[in-house]
N, C-alpha and C positions, 0 to 999 in steps of 0.2 A: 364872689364871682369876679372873674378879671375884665378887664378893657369895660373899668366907668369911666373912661375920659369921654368928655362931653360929645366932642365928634365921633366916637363911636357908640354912645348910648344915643344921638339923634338920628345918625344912621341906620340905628338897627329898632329904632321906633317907626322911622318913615318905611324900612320891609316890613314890620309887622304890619303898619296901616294898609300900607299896599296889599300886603295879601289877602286881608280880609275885606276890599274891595273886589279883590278880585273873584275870591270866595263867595260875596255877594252876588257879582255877575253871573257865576256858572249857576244860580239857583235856577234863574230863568232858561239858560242855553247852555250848552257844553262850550268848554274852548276849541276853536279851529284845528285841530291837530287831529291827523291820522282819519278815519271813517267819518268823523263829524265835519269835516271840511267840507263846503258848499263847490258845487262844479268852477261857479263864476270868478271863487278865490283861488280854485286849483289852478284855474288858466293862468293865472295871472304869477305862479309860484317858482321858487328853481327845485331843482330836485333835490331831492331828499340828502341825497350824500352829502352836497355842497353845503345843504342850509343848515346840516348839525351840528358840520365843522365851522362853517361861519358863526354861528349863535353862540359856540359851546366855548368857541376859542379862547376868549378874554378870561374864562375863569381856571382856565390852566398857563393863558402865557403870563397874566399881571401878576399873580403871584411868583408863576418861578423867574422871572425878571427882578420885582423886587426881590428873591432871596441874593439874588448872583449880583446886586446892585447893592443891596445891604452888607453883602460878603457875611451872610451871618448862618455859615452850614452849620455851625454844630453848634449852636442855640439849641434850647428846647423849643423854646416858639416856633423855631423854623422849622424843627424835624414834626411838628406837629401838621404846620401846612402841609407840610409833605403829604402829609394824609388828604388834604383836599385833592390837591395837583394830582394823586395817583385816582381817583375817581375820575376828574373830570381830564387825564392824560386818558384812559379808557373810554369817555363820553366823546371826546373828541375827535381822537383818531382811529379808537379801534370798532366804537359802536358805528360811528358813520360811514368806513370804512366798507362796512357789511350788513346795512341798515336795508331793505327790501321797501321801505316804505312810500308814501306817496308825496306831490311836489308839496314844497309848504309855503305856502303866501308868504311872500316880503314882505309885507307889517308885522306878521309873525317871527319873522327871523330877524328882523328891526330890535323890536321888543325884546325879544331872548338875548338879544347882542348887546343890549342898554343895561337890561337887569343883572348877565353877566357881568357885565365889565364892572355896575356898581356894588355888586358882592364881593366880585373878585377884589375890587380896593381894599371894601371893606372887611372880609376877611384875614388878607396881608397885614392892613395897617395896625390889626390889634395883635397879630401872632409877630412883627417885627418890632413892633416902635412902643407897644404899649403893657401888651403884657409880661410879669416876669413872672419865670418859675423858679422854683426850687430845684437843684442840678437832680435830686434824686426823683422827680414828679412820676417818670417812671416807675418808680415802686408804688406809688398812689393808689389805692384802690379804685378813683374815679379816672384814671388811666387806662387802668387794668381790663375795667369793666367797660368802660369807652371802647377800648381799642377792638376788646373782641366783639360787641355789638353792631360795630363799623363795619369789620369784616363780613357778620354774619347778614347783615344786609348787603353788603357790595355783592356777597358771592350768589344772593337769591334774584339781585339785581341783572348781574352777568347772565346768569342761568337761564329767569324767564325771559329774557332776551330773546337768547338761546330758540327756545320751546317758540316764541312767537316767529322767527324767523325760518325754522324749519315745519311752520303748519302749511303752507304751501310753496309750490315747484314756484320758478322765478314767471312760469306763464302763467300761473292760475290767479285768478281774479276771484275767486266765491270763496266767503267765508267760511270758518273750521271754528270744531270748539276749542279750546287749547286743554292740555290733560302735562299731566305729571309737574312735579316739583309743590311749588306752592297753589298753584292751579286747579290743586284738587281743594283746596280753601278759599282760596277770592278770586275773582275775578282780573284784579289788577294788583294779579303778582307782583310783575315788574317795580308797580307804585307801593304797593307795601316795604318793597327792599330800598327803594331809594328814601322812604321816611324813616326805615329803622335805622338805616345806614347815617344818617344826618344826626339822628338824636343820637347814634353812639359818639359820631364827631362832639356833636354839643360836649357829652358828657366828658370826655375824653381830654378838649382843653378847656372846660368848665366857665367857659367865656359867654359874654351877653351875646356879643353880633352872632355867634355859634350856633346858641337856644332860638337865637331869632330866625336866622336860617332853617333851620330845625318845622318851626312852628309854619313859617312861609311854605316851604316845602309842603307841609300835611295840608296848608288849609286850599290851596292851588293844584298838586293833582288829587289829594283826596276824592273833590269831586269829581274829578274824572275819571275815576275810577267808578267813582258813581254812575257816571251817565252810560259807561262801556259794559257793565255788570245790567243796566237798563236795557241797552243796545243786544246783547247776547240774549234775554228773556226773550223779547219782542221777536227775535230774529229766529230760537230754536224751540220749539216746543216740547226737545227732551233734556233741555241744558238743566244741569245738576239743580236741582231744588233745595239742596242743605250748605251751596257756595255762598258765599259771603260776597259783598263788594269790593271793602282792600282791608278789613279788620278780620282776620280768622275769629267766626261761631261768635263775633260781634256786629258787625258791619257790613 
């Protein structure tokens, strides 16, 4: 597996510890985001647009700075970030763009903006400075198989998006069940696409900080997935009985 240099195997030890701290936390509460946000932290939040593009930025501008800083466009390491930068150029500009949701507390967009920006390093520094490929990686079958699994999580990512932004008109306030795409399997479509989509990256440039990202991602909104599939039971008494929480007919 590429990028053992010691600064990025401690870097991608302290995400792993983190997220399974964090993983800890959500056993007792859910995290602040979205329906589970308390009144007292919403007062205090900016809206939702602003705080997506704030929090999400660092993980699309540190990378493509360092590529254009590196000058290293036609590397394979670089054309692989590429694959980061074009997720989080969607999470950034275009999910926040047209996000309907609610304000998000500044410690929240604090935090998102920290963990960004130290992923965002840490992903750069092993796809520029550390790891090298082979000019044909592309023919790789952990390429191959990376690339399309990326994809087919990004597009279920983009999708239930989609489905959740169009459950209600821009006036309506009262919850909806959400229906079609992956939605007829878990509950937290959205989170399933954005984990599958992480492990095909892993797989993809077969890097530690990658896997690690990878696993940070599952163990952080997994739960929250959890607590939202909770929140739907509670709330509808005819919400699907054979839906899942983000594992399709596991989870």
């Amino acid at each position: 597996m590429y990028c053992t240099q010691d600064l990025d195997f401690y870097m991608s030890t302290i995400l792993l510890i983190v997220g399974f701290l964090f993983f800890l936390s959500q056993l007792r509460e859910p995290a602040l985001y979205g329906k589970h946000i308390e009144k007292k932290h919403a007062q205090t939040g900016i809206p939702a647009k602003w705080g997506w593009l704030i929090q999400e930025l660092p993980s699309f501008l540190i990378p493509f700075v360092a590529i254009l800083y590196t000058q290293s466009f036609h590397t394979v390491g670089s054309k692989l970030l590429f694959m980061f930068c074009g997720h989080y150029f969607q999470r950034t500009f275009i999910f926040s763009a047209l996000t309907r949701g609610r304000h998000i507390p500044l410690f929240i967009v604090a935090l998102a903006f920290i963990f960004c920006s130290y992923n965002g390093f840490l992903q750069s520094h092993c796809m520029l400075y550390v790891a090298a490929y082979p000019n044909d990686w592309y023919m790789d079958i952990r390429f191959q198989i990376g690339l399309a699994i990326f994809l087919f999580g990004m597009g279920i990512n983009i999708h239930s998006d989609h489905i959740l932004r169009k459950l209600r008109k821009p006036t309506e306030v009262s919850y909806k069940i959400p229906q079609g795409g992956m939605f007829n399997f878990v509950s937290g479509a959205n989170f399933f696409g954005e984990i599958v989509e992480w492990y095909g990256y892993a797989i993809a440039t077969w890097s530690l900080p990658a896997f690690a990202f990878a696993v940070f991602t599952t163990v952080s909104i997994g739960p929250r997935a959890y607590h939202h599939h909770k929140f739907y039971l509670q709330k509808f008494k005819d919400y699907p009985k054979n839906r899942k929480a983000v594992i399709p007919f596991i989870f």
